[in-house]
C-alpha positions as YAML, in Angstrom:
chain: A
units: angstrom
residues:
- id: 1
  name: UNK
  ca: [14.00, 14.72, -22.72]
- id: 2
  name: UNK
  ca: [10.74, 13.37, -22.09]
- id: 3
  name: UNK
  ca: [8.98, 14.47, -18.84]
- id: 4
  name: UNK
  ca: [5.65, 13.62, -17.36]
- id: 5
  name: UNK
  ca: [3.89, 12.49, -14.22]
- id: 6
  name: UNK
  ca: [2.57, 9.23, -13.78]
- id: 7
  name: UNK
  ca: [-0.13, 8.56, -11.44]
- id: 8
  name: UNK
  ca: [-0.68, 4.89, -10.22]
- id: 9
  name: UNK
  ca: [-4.59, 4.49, -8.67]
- id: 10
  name: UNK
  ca: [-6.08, 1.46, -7.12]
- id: 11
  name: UNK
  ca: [-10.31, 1.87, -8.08]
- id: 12
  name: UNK
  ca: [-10.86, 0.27, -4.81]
- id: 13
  name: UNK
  ca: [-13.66, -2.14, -6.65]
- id: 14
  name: UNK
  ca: [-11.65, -5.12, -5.63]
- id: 15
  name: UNK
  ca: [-13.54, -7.01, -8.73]
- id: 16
  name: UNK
  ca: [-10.27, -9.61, -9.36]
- id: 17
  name: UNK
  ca: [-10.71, -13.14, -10.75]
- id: 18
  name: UNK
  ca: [-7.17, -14.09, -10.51]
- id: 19
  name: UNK
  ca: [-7.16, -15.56, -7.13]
- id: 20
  name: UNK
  ca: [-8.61, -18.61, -5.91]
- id: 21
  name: UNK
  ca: [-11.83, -18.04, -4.41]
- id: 22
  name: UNK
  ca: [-13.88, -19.95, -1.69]
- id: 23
  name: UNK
  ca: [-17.89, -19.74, -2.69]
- id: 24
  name: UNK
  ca: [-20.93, -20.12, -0.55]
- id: 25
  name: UNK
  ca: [-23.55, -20.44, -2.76]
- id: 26
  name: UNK
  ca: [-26.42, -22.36, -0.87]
- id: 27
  name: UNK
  ca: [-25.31, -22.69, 2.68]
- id: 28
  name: UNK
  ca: [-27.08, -24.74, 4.77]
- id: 29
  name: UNK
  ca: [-29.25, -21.97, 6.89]
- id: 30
  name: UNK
  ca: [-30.13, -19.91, 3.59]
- id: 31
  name: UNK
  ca: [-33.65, -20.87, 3.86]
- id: 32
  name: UNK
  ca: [-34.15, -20.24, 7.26]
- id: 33
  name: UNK
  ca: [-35.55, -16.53, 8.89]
- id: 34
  name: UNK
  ca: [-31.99, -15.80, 9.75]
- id: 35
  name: UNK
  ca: [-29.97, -15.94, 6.19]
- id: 36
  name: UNK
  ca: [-26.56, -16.54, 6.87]
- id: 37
  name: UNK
  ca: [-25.29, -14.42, 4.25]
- id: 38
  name: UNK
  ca: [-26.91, -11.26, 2.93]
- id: 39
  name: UNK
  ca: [-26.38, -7.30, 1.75]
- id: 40
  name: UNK
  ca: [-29.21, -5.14, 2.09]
- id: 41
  name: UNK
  ca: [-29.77, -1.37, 2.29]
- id: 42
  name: UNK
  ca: [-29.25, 1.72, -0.29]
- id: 43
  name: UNK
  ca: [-25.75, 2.86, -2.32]
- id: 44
  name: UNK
  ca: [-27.18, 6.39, -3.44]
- id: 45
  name: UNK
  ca: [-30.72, 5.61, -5.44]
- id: 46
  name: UNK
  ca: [-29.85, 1.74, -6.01]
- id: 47
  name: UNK
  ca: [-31.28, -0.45, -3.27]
- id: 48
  name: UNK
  ca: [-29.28, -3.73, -2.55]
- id: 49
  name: UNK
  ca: [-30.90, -6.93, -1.21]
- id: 50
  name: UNK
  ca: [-28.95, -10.07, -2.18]
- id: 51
  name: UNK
  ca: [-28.92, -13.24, 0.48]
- id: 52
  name: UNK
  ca: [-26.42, -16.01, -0.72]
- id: 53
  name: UNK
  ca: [-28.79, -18.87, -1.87]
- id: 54
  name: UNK
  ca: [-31.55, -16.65, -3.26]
- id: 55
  name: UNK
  ca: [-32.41, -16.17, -6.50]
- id: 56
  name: UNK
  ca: [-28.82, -17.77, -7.70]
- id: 57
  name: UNK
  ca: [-27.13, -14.96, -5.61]
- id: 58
  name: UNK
  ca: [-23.62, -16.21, -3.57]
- id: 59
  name: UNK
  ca: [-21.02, -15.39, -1.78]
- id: 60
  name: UNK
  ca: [-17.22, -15.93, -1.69]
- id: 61
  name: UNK
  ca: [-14.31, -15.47, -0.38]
- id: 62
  name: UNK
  ca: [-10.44, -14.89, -0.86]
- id: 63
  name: UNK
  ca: [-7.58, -12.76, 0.57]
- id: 64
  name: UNK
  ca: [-5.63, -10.83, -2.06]
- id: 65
  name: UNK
  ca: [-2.44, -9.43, -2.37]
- id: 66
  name: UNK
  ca: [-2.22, -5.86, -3.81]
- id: 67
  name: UNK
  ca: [1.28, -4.06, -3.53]
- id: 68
  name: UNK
  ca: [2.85, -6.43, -1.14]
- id: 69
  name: UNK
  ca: [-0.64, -5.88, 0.79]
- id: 70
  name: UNK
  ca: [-3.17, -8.26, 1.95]
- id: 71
  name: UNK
  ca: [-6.63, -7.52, 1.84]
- id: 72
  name: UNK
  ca: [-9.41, -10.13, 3.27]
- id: 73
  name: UNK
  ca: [-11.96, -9.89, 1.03]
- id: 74
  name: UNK
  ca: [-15.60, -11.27, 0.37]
- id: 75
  name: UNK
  ca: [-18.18, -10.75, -2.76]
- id: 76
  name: UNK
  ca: [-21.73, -11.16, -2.96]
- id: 77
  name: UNK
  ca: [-22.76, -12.31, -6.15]
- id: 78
  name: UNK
  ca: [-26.12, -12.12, -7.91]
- id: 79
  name: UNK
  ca: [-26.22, -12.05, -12.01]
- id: 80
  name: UNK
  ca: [-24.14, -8.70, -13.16]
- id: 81
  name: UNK
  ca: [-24.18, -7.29, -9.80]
- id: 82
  name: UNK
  ca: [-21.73, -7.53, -7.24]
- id: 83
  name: UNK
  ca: [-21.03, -6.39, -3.58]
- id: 84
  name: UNK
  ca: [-17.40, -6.38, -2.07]
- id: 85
  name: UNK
  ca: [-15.55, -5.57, 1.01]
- id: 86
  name: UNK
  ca: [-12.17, -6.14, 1.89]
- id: 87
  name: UNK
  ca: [-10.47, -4.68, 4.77]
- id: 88
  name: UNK
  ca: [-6.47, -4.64, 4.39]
- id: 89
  name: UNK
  ca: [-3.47, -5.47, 6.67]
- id: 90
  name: UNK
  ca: [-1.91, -3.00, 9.45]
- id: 91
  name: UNK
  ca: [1.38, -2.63, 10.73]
- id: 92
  name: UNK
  ca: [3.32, -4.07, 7.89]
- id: 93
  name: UNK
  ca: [5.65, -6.81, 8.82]
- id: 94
  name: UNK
  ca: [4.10, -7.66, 12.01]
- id: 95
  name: UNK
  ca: [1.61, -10.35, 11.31]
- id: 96
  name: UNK
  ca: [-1.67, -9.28, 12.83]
- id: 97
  name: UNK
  ca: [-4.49, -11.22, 14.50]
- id: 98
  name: UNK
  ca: [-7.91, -11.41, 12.90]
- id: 99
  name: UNK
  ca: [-9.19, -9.37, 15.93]
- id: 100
  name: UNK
  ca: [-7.03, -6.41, 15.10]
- id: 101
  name: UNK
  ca: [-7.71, -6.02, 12.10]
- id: 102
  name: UNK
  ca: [-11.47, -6.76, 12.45]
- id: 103
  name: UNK
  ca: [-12.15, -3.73, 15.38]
- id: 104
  name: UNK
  ca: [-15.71, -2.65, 16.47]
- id: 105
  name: UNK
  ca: [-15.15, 0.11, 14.00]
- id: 106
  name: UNK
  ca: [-13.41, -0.05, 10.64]
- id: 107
  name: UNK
  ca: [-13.08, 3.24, 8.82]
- id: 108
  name: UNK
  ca: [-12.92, 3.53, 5.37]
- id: 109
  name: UNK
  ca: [-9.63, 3.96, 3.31]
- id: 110
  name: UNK
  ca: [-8.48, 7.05, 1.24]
- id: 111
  name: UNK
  ca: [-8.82, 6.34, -2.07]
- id: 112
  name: UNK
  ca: [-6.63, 9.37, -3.82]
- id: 113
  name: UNK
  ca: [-3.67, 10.69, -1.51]
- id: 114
  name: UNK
  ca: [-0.45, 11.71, -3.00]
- id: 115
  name: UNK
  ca: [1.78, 9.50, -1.23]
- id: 116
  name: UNK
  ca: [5.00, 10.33, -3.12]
- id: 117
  name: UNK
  ca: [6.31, 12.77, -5.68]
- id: 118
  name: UNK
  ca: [9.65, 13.53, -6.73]
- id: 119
  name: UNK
  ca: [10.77, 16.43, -9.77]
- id: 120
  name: UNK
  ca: [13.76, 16.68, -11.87]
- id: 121
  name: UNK
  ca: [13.99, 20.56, -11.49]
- id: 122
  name: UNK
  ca: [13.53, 19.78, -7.33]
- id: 123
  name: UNK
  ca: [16.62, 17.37, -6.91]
- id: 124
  name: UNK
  ca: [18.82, 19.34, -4.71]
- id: 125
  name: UNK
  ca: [21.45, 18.87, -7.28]
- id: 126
  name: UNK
  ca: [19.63, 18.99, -10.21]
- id: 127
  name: UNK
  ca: [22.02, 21.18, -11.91]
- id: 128
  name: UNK
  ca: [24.75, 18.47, -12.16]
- id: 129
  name: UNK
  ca: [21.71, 15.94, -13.92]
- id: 130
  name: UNK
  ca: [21.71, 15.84, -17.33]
- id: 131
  name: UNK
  ca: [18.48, 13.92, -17.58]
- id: 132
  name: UNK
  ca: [16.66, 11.26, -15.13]
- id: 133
  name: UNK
  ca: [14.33, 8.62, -16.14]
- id: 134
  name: UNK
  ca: [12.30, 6.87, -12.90]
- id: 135
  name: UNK
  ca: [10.90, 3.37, -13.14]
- id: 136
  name: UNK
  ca: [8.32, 2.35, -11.22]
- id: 137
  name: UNK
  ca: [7.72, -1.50, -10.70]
- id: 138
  name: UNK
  ca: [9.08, -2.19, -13.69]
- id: 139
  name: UNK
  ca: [7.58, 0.44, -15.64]
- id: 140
  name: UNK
  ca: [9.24, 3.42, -17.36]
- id: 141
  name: UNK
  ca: [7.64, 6.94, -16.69]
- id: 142
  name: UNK
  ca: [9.94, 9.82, -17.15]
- id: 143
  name: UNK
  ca: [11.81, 12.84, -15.02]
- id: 144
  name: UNK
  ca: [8.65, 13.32, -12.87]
- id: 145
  name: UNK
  ca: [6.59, 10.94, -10.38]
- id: 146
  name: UNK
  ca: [3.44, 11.01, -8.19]
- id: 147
  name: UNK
  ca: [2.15, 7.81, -6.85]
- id: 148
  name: UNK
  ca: [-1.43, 7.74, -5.48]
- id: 149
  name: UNK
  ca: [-1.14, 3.65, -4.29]
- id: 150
  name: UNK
  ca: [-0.56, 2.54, -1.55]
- id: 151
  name: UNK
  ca: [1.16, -0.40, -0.51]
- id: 152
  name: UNK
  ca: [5.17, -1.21, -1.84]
- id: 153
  name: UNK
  ca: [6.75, 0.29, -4.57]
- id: 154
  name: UNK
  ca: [9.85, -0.48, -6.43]
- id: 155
  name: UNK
  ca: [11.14, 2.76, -7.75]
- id: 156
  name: UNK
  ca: [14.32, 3.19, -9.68]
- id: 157
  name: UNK
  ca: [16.36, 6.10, -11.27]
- id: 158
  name: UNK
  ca: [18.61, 5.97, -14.52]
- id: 159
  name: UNK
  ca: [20.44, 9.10, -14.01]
- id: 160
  name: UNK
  ca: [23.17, 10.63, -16.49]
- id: 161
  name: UNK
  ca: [25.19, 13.35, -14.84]
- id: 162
  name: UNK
  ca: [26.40, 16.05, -16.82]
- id: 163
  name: UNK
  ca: [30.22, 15.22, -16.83]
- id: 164
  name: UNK
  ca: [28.44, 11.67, -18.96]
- id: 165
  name: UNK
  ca: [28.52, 9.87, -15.78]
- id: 166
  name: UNK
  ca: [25.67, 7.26, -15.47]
- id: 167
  name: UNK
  ca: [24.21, 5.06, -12.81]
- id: 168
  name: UNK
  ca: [20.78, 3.27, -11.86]
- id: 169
  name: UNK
  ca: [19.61, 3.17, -8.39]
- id: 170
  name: UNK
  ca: [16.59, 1.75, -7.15]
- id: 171
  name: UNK
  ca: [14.49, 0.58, -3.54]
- id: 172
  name: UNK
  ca: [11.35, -0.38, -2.35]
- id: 173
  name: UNK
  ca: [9.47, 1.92, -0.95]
- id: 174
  name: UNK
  ca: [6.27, 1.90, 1.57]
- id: 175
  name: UNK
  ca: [3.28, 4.11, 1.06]
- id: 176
  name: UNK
  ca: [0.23, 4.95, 2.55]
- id: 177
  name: UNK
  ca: [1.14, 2.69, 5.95]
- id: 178
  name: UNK
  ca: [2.07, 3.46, 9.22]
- id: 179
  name: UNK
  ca: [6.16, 2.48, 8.54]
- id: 180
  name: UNK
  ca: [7.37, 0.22, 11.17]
- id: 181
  name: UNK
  ca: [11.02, 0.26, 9.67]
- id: 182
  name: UNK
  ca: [11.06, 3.67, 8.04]
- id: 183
  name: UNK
  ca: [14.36, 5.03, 8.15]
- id: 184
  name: UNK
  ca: [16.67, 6.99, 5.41]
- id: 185
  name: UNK
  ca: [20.74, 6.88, 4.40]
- id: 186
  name: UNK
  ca: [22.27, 10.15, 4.89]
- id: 187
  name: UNK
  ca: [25.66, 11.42, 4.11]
- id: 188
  name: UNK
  ca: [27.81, 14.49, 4.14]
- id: 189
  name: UNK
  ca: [31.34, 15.11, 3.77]
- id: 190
  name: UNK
  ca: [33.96, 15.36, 6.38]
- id: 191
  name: UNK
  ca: [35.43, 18.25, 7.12]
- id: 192
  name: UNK
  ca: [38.63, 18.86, 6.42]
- id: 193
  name: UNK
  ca: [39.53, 15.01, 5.61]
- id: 194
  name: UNK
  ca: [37.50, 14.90, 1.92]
- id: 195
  name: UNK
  ca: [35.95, 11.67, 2.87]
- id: 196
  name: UNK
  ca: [31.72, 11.02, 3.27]
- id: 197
  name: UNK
  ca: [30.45, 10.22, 6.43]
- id: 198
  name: UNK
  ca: [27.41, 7.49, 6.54]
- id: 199
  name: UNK
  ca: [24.59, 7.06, 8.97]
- id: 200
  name: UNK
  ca: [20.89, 5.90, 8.94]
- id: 201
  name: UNK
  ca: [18.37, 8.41, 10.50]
- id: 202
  name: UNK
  ca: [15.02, 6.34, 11.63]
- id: 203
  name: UNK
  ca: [11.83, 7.85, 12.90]
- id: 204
  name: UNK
  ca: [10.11, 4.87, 14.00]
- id: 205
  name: UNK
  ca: [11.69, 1.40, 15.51]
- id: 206
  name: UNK
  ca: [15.03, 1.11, 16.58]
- id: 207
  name: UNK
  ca: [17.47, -0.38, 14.61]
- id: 208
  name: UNK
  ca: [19.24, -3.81, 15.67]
- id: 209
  name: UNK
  ca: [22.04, -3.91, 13.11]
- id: 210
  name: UNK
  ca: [23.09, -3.22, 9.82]
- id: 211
  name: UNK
  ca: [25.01, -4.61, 6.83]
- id: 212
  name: UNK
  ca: [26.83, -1.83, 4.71]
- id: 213
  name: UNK
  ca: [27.59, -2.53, 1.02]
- id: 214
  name: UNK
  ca: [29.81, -0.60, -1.10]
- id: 215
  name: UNK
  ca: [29.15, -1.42, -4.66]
- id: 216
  name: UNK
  ca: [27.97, -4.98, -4.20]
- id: 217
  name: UNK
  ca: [30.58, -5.58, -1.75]
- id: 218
  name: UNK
  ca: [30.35, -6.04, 1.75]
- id: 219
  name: UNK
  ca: [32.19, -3.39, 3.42]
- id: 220
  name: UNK
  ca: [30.94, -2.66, 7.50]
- id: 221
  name: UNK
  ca: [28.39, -3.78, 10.12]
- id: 222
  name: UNK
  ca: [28.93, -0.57, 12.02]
- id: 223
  name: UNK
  ca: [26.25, 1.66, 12.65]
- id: 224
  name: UNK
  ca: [28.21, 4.29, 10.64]
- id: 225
  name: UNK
  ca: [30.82, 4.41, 8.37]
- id: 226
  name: UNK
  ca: [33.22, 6.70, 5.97]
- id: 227
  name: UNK
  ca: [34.21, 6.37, 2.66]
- id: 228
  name: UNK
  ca: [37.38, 7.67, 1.38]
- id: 229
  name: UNK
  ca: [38.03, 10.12, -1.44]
- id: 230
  name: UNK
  ca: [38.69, 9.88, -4.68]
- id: 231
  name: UNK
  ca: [36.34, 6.97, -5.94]
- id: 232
  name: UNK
  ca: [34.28, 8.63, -7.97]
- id: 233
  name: UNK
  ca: [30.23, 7.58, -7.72]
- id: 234
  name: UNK
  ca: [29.47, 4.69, -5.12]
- id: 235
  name: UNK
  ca: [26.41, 2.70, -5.26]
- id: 236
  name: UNK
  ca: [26.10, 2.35, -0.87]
- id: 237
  name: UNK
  ca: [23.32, -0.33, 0.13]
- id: 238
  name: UNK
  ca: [22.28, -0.56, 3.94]
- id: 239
  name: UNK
  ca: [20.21, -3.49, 4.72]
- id: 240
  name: UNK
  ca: [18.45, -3.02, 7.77]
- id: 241
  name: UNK
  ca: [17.34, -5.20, 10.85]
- id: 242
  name: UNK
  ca: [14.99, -3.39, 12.79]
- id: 243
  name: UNK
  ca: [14.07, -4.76, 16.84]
- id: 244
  name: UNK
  ca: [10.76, -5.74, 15.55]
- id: 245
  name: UNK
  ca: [12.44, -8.21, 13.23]
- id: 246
  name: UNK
  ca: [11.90, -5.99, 10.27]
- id: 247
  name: UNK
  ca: [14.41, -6.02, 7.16]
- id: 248
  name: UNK
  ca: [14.78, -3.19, 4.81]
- id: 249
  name: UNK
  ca: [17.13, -2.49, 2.16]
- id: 250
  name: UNK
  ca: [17.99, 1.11, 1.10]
- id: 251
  name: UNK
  ca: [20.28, 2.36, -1.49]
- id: 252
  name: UNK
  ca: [22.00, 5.64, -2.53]
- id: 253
  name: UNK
  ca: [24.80, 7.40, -5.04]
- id: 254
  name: UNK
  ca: [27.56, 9.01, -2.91]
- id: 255
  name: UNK
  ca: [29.88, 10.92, -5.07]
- id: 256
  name: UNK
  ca: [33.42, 10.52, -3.01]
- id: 257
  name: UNK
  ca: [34.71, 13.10, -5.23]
- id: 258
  name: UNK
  ca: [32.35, 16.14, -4.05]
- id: 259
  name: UNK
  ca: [31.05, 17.16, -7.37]
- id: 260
  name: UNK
  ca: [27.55, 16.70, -6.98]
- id: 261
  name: UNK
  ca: [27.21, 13.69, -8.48]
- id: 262
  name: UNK
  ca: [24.98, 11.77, -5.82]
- id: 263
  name: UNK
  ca: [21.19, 10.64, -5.39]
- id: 264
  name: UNK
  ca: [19.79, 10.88, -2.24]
- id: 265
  name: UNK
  ca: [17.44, 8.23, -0.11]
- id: 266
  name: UNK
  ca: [14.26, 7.35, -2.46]
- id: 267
  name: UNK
  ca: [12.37, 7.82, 0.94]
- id: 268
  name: UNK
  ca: [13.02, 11.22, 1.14]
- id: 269
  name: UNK
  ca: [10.62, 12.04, -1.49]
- id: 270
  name: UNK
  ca: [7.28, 10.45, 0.64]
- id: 271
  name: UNK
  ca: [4.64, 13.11, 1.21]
- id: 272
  name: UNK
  ca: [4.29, 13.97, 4.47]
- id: 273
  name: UNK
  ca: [0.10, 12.43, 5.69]
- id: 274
  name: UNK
  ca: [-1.27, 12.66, 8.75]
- id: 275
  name: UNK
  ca: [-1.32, 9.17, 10.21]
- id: 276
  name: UNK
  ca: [-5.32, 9.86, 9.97]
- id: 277
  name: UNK
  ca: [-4.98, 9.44, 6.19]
- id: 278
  name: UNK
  ca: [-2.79, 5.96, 6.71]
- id: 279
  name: UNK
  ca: [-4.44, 2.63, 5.76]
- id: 280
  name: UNK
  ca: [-3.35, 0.30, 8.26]
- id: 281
  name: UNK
  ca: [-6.80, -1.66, 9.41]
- id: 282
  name: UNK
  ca: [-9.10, -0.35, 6.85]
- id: 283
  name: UNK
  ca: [-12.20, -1.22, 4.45]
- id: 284
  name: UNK
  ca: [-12.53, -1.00, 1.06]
- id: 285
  name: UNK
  ca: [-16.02, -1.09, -0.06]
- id: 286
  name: UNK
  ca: [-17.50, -1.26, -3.81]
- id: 287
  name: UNK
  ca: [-21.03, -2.25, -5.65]
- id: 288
  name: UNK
  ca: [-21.24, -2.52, -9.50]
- id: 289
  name: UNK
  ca: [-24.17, -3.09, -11.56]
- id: 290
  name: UNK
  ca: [-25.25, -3.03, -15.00]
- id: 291
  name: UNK
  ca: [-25.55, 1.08, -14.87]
- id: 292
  name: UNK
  ca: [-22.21, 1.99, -12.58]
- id: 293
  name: UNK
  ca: [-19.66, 0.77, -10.20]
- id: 294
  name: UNK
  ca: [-19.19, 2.49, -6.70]
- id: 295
  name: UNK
  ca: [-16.83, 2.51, -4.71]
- id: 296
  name: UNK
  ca: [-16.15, 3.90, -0.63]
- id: 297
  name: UNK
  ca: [-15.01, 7.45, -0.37]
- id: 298
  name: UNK
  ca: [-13.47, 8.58, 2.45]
- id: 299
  name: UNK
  ca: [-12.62, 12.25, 3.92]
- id: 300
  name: UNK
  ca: [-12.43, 14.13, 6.95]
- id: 301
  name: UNK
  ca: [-16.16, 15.40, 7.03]
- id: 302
  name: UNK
  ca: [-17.34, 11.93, 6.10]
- id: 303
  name: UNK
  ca: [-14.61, 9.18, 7.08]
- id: 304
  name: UNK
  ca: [-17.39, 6.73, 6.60]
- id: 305
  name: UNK
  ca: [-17.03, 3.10, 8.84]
- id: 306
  name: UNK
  ca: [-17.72, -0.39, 8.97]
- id: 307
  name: UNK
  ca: [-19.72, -1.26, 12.65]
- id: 308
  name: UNK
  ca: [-19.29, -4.79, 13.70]
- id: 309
  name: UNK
  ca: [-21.41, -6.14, 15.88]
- id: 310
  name: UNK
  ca: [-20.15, -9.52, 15.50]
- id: 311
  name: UNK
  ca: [-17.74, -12.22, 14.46]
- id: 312
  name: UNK
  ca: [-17.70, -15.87, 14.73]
- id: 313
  name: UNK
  ca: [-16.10, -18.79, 12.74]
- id: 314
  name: UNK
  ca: [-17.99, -20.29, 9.67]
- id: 315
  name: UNK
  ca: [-15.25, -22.80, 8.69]
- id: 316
  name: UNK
  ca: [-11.78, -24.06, 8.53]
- id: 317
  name: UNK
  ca: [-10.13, -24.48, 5.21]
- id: 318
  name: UNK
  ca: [-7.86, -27.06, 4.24]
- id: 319
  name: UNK
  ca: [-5.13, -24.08, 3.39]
- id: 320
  name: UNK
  ca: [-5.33, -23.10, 7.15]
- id: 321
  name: UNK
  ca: [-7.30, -19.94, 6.59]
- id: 322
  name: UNK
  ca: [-10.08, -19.31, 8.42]
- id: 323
  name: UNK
  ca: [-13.75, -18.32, 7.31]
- id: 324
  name: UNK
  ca: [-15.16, -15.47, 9.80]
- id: 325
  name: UNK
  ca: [-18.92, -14.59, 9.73]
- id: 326
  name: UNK
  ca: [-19.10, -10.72, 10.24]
- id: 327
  name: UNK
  ca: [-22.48, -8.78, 10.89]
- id: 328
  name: UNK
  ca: [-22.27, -5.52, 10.82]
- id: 329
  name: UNK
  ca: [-23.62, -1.98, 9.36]
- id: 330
  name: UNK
  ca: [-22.06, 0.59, 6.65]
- id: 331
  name: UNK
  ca: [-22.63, 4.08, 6.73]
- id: 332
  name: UNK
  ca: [-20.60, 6.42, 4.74]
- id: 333
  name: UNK
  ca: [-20.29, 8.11, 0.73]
- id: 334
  name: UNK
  ca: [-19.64, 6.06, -1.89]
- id: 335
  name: UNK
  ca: [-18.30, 8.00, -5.67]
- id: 336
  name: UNK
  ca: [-19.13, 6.88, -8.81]
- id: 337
  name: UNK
  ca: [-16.54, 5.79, -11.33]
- id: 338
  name: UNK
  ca: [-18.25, 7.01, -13.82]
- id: 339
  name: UNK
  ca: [-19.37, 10.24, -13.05]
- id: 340
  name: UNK
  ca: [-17.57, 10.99, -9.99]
- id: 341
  name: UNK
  ca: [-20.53, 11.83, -7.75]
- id: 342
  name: UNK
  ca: [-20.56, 11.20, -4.32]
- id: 343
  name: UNK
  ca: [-23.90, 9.35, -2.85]
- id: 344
  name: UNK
  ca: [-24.46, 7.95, 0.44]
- id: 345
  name: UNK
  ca: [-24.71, 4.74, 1.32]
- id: 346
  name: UNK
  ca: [-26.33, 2.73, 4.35]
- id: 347
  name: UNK
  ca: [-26.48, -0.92, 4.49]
- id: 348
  name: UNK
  ca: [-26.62, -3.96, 6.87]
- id: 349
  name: UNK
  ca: [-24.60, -7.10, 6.12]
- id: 350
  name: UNK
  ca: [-23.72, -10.37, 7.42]
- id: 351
  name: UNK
  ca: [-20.74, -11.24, 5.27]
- id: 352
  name: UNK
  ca: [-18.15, -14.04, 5.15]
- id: 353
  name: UNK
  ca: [-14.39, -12.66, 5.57]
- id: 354
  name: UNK
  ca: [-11.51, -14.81, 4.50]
- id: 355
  name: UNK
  ca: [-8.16, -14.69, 6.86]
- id: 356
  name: UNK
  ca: [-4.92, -16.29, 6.79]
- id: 357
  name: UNK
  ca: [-4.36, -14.91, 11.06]
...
């Protein structure tokens, strides 16, 4: 049986031309003493001095959507080089304002965190598996599976027990944000009765309600509930209203016959991260050129920030997004994708930042 670990990394460049983008190339004020968009300071030995309207350098402009994630982004532009910053969404599910995410000080995000991992030989029951292939988003991997990006997952399990039994079970999964509707199906057997008791353990929000469904079919609204012996492995889906208006969906194997034959919550398997490391409300900073591409590197020594000093509206777009003009300074290391060297970077921009709040 084929087993490997598959590792899933965002570069953080944030170089995408797949969106629809808003450009400022020569804005009205570019001429004047007070440019109204530029980059200028040092990334390591490079120095960076690009003011949108000079020299055919521009800016623009789009939010993106990365793993169920938006990021507001903006890109200065001049020939092969380009600057970007995007600073991503918070508190998933509750629609922000552009002041929240957009605080006096924006730290930088953690580019390489395990966020999940899950082993064949580590399956509590992994002597009743046969052999277990994970998915994830659509894509095959194997028995093994680390996950480095953040954002939503779909992650699903083809699992063969060893009497030849064989189901597929998959959910969504959150990682690397602070979970505002994290919560997990357990189950044990009752004792003396032989049926499975169900209930939904949450460490953040309360739950409101939910819907319990027992191999497609709906079968309680109860906060718990029990199924009875004897019918061999159940698919059990719990979808989820949280009191923040959150909906979830989670779904697990319960083997009613108590041999073993059962897959537990897919959010069991999230590695444990200090909420330091989440990346609710942070920036995402990258510079390439013809020589190398860098891109913001966090870590506890160095966390490395965004300073804003100010924000103001530029313009209203037909869409109903808003353009913000954002001054502010970087300080912080930046690696190379190349080499993998960290080198520190310090620079001063007024940038245009695209938001849909």
């Amino acid at each position: 049986m084929k087993k490997n670990i598959f590792f899933i990394l965002i570069s953080g460049t944030f170089l995408f031309s797949a969106c629809k983008k808003e450009e400022f190339q020569k804005p009205e004020e570019a001429a004047s003493e007070t440019p109204v968009f530029r980059v200028k300071g040092t990334i390591g030995e490079h120095a960076i001095d690009m003011t949108a309207g000079v020299d055919g350098a521009y800016q623009e402009t789009t939010v993106i959507t990365i793993n169920g994630i938006e990021f507001l982004s903006g890109k200065m532009i001049k020939g092969s080089s380009v600057f970007s910053l995007a600073v991503s969404s918070g508190e998933i599910g509750i629609p922000p304002t552009f002041s929240e995410i957009m605080t006096p000080n924006l730290s930088f995000a953690y580019d390489e965190q395990n966020w999940y991992t899950v082993n064949h030989q580590n399956l509590p029951n992994s002597q009743q598996i046969e052999s277990i292939v994970y998915s994830l988003d659509g894509m095959e991997i194997g028995s093994n599976l680390s996950i480095l990006s953040s954002g939503f997952h779909t992650i699903c399990a083809d699992v063969e027990f060893n009497d030849g039994t064989t189901r597929t079970v998959c959910n969504k999964v959150l990682l690397g944000y602070k979970d505002l509707a994290g919560y997990k199906i357990k189950f044990n057997p009752q004792q003396g009765t032989g049926a499975t008791n169900l209930w939904l353990e949450s460490s953040s929000t309360p739950i409101a309600g939910v819907k319990w469904y027992v191999n497609g079919e709906l079968a309680s609204e109860e906060q718990q509930m029990s199924l009875s012996p004897g019918a061999g492995v159940i698919a059990v889906k719990a979808v989820t209203t949280f009191t923040n208006g959150i909906v979830r969906t989670h779904e697990v194997l319960v083997d009613t016959d108590g041999q073993g034959r059962y897959m537990l919550d897919m959010e069991t398997y999230k590695t444990a991260v200090e909420q330091v490391y989440f990346n609710d409300f942070r920036v995402q900073m990258s510079f390439q050129n013809d020589a190398d591409v860098y891109a913001s590197h966090a870590s506890t020594d160095i966390p490395g920030s965004l300073s804003v000093n100010s924000i103001s509206l530029f313009k209203e777009l037909p869409n109903g997004n808003k353009i913000y003009k954002v001054t502010g300074a970087i300080k912080g290391n930046a690696k190379s994708l190349l080499s993998g060297n960290l080198v520190h970077s310090q620079l001063e921009v007024i940038f245009a930042i695209e938001s849909p709040y």
